[in-house]
C-alpha positions in Angstrom: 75.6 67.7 134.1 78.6 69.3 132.3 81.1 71.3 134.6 81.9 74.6 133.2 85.2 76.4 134.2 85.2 80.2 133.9 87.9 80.9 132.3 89.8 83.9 133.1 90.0 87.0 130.6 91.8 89.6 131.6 89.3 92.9 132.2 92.0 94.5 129.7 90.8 92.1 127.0 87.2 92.0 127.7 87.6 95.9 127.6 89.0 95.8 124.2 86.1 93.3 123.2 83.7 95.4 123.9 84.5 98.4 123.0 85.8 97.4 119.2 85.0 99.8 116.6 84.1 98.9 113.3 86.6 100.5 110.0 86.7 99.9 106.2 88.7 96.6 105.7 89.1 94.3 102.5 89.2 91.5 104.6 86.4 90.1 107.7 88.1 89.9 110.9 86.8 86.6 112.5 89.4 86.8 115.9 86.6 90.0 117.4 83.1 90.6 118.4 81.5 93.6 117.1 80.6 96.1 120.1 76.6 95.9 118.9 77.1 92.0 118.8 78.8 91.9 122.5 77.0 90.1 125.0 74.1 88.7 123.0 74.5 85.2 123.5 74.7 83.4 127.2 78.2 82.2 126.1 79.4 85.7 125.5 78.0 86.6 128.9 79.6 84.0 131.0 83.2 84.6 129.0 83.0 88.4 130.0 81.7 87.5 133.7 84.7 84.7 134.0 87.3 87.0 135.7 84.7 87.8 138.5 84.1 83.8 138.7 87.8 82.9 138.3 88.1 84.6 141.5 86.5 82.3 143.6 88.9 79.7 143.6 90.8 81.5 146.6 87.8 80.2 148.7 89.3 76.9 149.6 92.3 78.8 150.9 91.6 82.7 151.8 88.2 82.3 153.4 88.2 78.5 154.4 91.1 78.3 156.7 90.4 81.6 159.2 86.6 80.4 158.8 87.0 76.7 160.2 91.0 77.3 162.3 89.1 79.8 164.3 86.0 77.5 165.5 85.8 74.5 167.3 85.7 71.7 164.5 89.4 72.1 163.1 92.7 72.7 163.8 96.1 73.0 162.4 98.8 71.5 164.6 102.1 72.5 164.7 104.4 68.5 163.9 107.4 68.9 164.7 109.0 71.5 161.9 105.9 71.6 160.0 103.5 74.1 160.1 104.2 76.4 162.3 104.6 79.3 160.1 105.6 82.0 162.2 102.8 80.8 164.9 99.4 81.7 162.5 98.0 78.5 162.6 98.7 78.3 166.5 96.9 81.8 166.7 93.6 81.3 164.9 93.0 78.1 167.3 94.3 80.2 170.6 92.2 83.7 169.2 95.4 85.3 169.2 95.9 87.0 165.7 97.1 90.2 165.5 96.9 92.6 162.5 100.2 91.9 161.2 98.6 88.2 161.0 99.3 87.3 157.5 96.8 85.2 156.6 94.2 87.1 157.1 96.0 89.7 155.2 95.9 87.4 152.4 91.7 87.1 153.3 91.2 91.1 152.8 93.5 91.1 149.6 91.1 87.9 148.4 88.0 89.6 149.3 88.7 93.3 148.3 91.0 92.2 145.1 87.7 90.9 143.4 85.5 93.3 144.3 88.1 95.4 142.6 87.8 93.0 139.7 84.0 93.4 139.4 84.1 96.8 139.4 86.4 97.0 136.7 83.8 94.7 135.0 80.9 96.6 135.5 81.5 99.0 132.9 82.1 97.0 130.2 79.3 95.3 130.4 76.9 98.3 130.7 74.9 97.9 128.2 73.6 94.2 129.4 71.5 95.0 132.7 71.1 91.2 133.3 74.9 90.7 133.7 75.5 94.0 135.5 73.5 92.5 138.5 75.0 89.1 138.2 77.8 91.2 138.9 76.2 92.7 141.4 75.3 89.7 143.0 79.0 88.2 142.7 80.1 91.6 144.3 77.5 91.2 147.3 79.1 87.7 148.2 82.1 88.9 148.5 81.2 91.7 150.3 79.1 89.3 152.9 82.5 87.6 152.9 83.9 91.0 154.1 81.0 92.2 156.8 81.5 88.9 158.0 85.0 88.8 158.7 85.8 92.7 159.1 82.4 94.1 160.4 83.2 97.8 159.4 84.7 98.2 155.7 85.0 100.3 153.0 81.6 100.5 150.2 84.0 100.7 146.8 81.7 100.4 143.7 84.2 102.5 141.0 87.3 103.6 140.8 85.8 107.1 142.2 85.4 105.9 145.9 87.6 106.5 148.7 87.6 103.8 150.6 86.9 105.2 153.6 85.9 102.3 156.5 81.5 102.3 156.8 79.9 101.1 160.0 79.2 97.6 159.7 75.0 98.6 159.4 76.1 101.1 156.4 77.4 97.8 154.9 74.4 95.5 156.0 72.2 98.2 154.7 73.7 98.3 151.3 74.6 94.5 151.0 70.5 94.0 151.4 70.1 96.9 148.7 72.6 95.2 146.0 70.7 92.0 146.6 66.9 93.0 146.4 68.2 95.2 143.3 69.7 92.3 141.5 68.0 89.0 142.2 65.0 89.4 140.5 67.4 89.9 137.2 69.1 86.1 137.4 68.4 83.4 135.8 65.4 81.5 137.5 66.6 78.4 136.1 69.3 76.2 136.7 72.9 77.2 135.3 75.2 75.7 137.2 77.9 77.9 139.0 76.5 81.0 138.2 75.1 83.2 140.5 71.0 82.7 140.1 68.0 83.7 141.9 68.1 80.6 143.9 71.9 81.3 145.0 70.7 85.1 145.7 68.1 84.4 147.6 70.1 81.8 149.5 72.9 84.8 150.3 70.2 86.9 151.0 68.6 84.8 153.7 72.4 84.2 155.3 72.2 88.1 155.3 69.0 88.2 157.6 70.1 85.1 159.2 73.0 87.1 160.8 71.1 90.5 161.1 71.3 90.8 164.7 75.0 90.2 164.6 75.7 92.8 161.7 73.4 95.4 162.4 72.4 94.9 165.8 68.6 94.0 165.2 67.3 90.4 164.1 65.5 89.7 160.8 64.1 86.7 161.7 61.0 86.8 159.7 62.6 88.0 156.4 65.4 85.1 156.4 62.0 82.8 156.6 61.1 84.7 153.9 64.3 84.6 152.0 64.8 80.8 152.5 61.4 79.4 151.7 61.9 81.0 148.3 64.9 78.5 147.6 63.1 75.6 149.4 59.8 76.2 147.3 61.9 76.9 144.0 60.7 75.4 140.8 64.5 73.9 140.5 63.2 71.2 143.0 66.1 71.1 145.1 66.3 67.8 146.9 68.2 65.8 150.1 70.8 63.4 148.4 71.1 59.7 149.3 74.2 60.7 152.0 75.5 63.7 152.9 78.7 63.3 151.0 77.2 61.8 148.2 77.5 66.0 147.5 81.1 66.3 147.9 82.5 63.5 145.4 84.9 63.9 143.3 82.1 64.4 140.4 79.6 66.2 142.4 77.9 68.6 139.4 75.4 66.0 139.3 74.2 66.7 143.0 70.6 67.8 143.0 71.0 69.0 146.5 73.6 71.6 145.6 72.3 75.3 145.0 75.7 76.9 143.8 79.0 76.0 144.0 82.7 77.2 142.4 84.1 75.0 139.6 87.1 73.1 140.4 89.1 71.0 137.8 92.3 68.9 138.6 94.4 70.0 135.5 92.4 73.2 134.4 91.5 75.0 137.4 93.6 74.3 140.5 92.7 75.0 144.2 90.6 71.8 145.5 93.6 70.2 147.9 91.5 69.9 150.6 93.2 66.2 150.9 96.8 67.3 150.6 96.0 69.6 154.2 95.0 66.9 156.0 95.9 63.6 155.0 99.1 62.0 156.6 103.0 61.8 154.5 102.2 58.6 154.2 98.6 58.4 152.9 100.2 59.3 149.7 100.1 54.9 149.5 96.7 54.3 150.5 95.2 56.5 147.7 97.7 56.3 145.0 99.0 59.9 144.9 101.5 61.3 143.0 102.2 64.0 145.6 102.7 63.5 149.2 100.2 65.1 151.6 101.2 68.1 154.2 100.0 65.9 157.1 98.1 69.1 158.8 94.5 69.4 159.5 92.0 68.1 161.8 89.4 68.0 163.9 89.0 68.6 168.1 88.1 65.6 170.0 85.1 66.9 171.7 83.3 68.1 167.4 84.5 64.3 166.6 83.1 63.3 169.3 79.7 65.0 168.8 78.7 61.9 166.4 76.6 59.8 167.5 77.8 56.3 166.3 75.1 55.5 163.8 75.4 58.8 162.7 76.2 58.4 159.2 77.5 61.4 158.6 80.7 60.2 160.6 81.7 58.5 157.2 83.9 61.7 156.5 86.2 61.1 158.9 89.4 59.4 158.6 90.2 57.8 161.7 92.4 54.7 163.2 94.7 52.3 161.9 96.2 53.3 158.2 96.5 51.1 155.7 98.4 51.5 151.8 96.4 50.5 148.7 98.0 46.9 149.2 96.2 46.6 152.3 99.6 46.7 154.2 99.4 48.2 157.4 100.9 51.7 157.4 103.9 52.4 160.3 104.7 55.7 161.7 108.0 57.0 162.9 108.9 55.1 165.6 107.9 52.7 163.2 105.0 51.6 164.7 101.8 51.2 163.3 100.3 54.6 161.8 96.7 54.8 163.6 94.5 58.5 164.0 93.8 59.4 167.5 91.2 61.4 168.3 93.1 63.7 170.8 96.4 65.3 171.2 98.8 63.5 173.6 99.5 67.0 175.2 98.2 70.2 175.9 100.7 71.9 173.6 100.1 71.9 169.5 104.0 72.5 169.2 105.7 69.2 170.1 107.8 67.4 167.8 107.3 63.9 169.4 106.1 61.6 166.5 103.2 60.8 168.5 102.1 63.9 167.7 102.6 63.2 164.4 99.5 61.2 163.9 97.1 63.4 166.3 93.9 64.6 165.6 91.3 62.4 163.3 91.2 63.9 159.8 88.5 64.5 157.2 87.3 63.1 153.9 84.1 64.9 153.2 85.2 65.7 149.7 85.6 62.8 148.3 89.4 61.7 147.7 90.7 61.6 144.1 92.6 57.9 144.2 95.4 57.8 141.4 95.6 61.4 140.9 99.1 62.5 139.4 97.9 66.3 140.7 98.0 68.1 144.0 94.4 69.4 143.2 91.3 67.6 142.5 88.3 67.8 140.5 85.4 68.2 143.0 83.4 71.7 143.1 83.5 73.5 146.5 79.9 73.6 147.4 78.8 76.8 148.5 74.9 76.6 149.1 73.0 73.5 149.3 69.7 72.5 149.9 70.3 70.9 153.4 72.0 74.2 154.7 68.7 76.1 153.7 66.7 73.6 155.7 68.6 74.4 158.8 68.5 78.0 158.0 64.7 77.7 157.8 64.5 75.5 161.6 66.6 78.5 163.0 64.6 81.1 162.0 61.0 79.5 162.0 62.2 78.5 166.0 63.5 82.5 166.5 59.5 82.9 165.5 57.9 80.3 167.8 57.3 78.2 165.0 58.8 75.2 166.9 57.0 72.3 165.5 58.2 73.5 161.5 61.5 73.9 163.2 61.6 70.6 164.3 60.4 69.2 161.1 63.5 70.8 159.2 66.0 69.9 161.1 64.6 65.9 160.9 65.0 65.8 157.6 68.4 66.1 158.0 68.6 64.1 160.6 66.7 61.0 159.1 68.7 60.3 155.8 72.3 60.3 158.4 70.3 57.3 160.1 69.8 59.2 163.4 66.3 59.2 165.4 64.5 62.2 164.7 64.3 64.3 167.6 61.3 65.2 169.6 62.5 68.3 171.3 64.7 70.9 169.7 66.3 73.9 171.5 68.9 76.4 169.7 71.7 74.3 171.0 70.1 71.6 169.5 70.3 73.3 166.0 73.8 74.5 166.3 74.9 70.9 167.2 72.9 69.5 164.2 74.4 72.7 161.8 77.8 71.8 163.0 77.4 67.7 162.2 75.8 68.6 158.8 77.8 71.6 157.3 81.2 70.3 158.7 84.0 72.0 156.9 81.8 73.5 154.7 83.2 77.1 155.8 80.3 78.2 157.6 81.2 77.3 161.9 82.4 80.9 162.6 79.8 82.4 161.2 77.2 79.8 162.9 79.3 79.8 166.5 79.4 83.5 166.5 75.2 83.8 165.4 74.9 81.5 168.5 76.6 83.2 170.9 79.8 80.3 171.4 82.6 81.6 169.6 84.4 83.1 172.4 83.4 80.5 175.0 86.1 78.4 176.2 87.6 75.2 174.6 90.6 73.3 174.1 93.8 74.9 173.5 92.1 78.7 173.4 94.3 81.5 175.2 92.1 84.5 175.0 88.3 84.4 175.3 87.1 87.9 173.8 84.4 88.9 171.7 86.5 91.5 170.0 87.6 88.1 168.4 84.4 88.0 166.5 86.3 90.3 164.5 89.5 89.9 162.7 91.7 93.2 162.1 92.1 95.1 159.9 95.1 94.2 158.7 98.2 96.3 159.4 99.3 96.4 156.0 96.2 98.0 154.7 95.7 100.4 157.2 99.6 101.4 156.5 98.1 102.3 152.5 94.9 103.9 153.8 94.6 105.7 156.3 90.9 106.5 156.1 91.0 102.6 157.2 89.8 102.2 161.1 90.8 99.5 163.4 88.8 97.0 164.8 88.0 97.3 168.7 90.5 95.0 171.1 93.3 95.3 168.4 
């Protein structure tokens, strides 16, 4: 399957586009589209829906990082001088973020600057209802980005809204609206890394999934509903050979994945999942021009929620290091460089070199050997078909339906080599979600649907459910005041 990359137009040009009025000249002009011959071909759709693609990319980074450094399967250790950053990464593992937090600053500027963008692009593409609620349907993402992370936020669909902060059910209520609205008007086919029925109903069924959390009443039987739409879809999704056989460095072939954002190592920059967590030194063993930031990894007790035949443990990086010679790699007390699992002390700020190789690190996108870039190639995989399975076990055991619960979740379990289980409790499935979907973005969001984000673990220093929240950041509420903060901050 050919990757497509959205390219960026600015809303400026696409205005201009569209909106070209046709005068007396001698000569054709070749270098426009006529306004009656905008947006009649799929090509001229997906250049004037780029910008709202484009966007995306700040996924890896702006959603990613406070989405995974807040739960219990990855963390960002300060190494000696590196790191530390004014104390954020130290914060999102200890739940102590504040609203002058910068980074998740930088999550509400990501989140709310492309809704901005969309509704900029709304209007110019008025006259094309089927790529007004594609639109619509790239807004709604975001926005479950933003009732996810923020609870109660503004509702800004023009430049006419006030931004006033809506009760996190005014949100839910008009995320479900924007979705039912829209879906039916997506492609029902394939096109990959657009926004299409199958991706819509997918966000929609995360949307139910999380009712009870968002609007304070489950929606058990409508995620089912949601779900089996995606499962049943005449795309014929299906399970890969492996788990990471989704996350190579080529992965638009994957028939498992249901949407994900386009990455490119020279042409669309962002996929450096492997500069964050591979040692200085790994640089050698891979053949990189750049050297990695030696920075995240895992807890002990998540890596250690493998079973051994579990073959799903293949994305992590552990032990003894070796270059691409095969020549053991050494440390700084010159010793040889091996992954532990754990962190030779209770602090994340020592500067021992120990600590230097702490915490086992991860390789579930594939890693691009010999690449002269910083970024890679693979797509960041948003949906896939495995993810909907588990969505469908969670709900289907919320309705009593244990024994199609428990045939969901083997499915998964079965092609990572492990015995299918007999029994399954919700523990059982967060366990199972959390070995499957691995930095894939979505442990908050699961741990907080479960009830365990704000139970006790390593290195935490304040166990709160206000936590569930982030701020609002300072800075924003500084430039509107109709902003209102967050409980507990």
């Amino acid at each position: 399957m050919k990757k497509f990359i959205f390219t960026a137009l600015t809303v400026g040009a696409l205005t201009s586009l569209s909106l070209q009025s046709c005068t007396n000249l001698d000569e054709p002009v070749y270098d426009a589209i006529p306004a009656d011959q905008f947006l009649k071909t799929d090509a001229q759709v997906a250049a004037a829906l780029g910008p709202a693609y484009g966007g995306l990319r700040g996924i890896t980074w702006d959603w990613f990082n406070p989405s995974e450094a807040s739960s219990d399967e990855l963390i960002v250790p300060t190494r000696g001088g590196d790191w530390f950053d004014n104390g954020d990464w130290l914060a999102y593992s200890r739940h102590t973020w504040t609203p002058q937090h910068g980074p998740i600053n930088g999550m509400w500027g990501f989140i709310f600057g492309n809704i901005s963008r969309v509704n900029q692009l709304i209007p110019v593409v008025s006259t094309n209802k089927a790529a007004v609620d594609e639109l619509r349907a790239i807004r709604a993402f975001y926005y479950f980005m933003a009732i996810d992370a923020f609870g109660n936020v503004p509702i800004v669909t023009d430049s006419k809204s006030n931004g006033a902060t809506k009760t996190r059910a005014e949100v839910y209520a008009f995320l479900e609206k924007e979705l039912t609205e829209s879906i039916p008007s997506l492609t029902a086919g394939k096109a990959y890394s657009r926004m299409t029925q199958d991706a819509g109903n997918m966000l929609l069924a995360k949307l139910y999934l999380n009712a009870g959390v968002y609007k304070g009443s489950p929606e058990w039987q409508k995620a089912l509903d949601a779900v089996n739409k995606v499962i049943a879809s005449k795309n014929a999704y299906s399970l890969s050979s492996s788990t990471l056989a989704n996350f190579i460095v080529q992965n638009q072939g994957s028939g498992e994945n249901i949407w994900t954002i386009p990455f490119d190592s020279f042409k669309a920059g962002g996929m450096n999942f492997q500069m964050r967590t591979l040692h200085y030194a790994n640089a050698t063993t891979y053949g990189l021009s750049n050297s990695p930031w030696n920075g995240f990894c895992t807890l002990a007790d998540f890596y250690n929620s493998f079973e051994k035949t579990d073959l799903r443990k293949a994305m992590w990086i552990e032990g003894q290091q070796f270059a691409a010679s095969g020549a053991k790699l050494l440390d700084a007390k010159n010793q040889p460089l091996a992954f532990i699992a754990d962190f030779p002390k209770d602090q994340m700020t020592d500067a021992d070199p120990e600590f230097q190789v702490a915490g086992i690190r991860s390789q579930k996108y594939e890693i691009q050997r010999n690449n002269p870039n910083g970024d890679q190639s693979n797509d960041y995989v948003v949906f896939r078909l495995a993810d909907a399975l588990l969505m469908k076990a969670e709900a289907s055991l919320k309705l009593g339906k244990a024994a199609d619960a428990l045939a969901e979740v083997n499915k998964v379990r079965v092609r990572s080599g492990v015995a299918a289980m007999t029994t399954l409790t919700e523990k059982d499935i967060l366990a199972e979600r959390g070995r499957e979907m691995a930095w894939e973005g979505w442990r908050r969001n699961d741990m907080i649907r479960f009830g365990t984000f704000s139970l006790e673990r390593k290195f935490m220093k304040k166990l709160d459910k206000t936590r569930e929240l982030f701020p609002i950041p300072q800075a924003r509420i500084d430039a509107n005041p109709l902003l209102k903060q967050n409980p507990g901050y």
